[in-house]
C-alpha positions as CSV (number, residue, x, y, z in Angstrom):
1,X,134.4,77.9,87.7
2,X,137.3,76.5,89.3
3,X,139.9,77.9,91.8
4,X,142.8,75.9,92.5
5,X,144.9,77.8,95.7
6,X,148.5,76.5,96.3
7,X,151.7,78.0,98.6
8,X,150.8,76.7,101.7
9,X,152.9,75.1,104.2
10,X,154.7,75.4,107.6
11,X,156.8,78.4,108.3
12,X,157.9,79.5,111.4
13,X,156.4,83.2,112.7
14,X,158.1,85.8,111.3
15,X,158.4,83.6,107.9
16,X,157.0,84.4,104.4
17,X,154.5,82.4,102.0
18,X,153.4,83.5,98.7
19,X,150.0,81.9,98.2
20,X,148.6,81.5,94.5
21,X,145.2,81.2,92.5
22,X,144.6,79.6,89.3
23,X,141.1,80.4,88.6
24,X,139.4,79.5,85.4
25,X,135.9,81.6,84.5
26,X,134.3,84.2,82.5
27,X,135.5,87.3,82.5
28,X,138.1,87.4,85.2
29,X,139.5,90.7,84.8
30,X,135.8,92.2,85.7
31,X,135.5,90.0,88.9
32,X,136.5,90.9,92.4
33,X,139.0,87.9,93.6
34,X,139.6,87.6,97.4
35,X,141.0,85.8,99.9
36,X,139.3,84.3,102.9
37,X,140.5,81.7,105.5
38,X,139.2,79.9,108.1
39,X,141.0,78.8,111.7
40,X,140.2,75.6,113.4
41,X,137.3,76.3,115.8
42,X,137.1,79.6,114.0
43,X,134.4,81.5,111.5
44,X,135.5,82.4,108.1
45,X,137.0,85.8,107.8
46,X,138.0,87.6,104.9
47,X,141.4,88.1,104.6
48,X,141.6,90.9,101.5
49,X,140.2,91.4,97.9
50,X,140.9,93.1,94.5
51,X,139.0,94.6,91.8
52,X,139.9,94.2,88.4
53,X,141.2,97.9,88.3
54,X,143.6,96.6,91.6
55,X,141.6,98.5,94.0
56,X,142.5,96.4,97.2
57,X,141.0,95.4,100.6
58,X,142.4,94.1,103.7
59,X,141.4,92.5,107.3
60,X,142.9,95.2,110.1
61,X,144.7,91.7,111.2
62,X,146.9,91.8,108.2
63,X,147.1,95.3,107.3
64,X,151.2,96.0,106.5
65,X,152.1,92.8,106.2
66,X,150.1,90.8,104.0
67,X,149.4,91.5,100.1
68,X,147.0,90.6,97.5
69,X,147.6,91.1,93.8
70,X,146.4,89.5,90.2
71,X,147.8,89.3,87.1
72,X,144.6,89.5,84.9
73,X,146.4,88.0,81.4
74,X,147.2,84.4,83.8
75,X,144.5,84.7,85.5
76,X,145.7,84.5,88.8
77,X,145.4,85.7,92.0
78,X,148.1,85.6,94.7
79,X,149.0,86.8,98.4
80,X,152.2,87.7,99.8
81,X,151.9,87.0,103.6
82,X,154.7,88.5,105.5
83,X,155.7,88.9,109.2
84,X,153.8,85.6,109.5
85,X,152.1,85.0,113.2
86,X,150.9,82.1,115.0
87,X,147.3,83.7,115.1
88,X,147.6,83.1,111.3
89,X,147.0,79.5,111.2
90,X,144.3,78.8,108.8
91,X,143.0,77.1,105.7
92,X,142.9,80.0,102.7
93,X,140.9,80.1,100.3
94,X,141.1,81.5,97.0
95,X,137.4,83.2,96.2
96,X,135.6,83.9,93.1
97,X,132.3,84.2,90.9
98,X,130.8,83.8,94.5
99,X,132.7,80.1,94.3
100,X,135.8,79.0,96.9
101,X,138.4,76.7,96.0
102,X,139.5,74.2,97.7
103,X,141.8,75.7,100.1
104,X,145.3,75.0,101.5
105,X,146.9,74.9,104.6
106,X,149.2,77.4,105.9
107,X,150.8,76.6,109.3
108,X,152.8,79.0,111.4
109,X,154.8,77.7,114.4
110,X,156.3,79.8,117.4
């Protein structure tokens, strides 16, 4: 299995990212993808997951503004993060087959 996560970056708060998942495993379009990210000094958290029917799960924290969807013939898995806040600083990682990638870095400044 591997998950390679890209998008991230520096925006300032209010900003958009688009983050994106290439995954590469068995059977995606049966597996539950999610996102989970982790703030310095901070416990992982999971920010939202999807079913392969696009049944979809989100963190109160980002309820409204953030949004998680695949396209199951790509294999990929992305999340639209809008109305970004400083409270969203984190590594995210793309999460799969009960493996995580290797994260990336989404900054956002006040």
């Amino acid at each position: 299995v591997q998950l390679q996560a890209s998008g991230g970056g520096l925006v300032q708060a209010g900003g958009s990212l688009r983050l994106s998942c290439a995954a590469s495993g068995s059977n995606f379009r049966l597996n539950v993808m999610a996102w989970h990210r982790q703030a310095p000094g901070k416990q992982r958290e999971l920010v939202a997951d999807i079913t392969g029917g696009d049944h979809t799960n989100y963190a109160d924290s980002v309820k409204g503004r953030f949004t998680i969807s695949r396209d199951n013939a790509k294999n990929m898995v992305y999340l639209q993060m809008n109305s970004l806040k400083p409270e969203d600083t984190a590594v995210y990682y793309c999460v799969g087959w009960g493996h995580w990638g290797q994260g990336t870095l989404v900054t956002v400044s006040s």
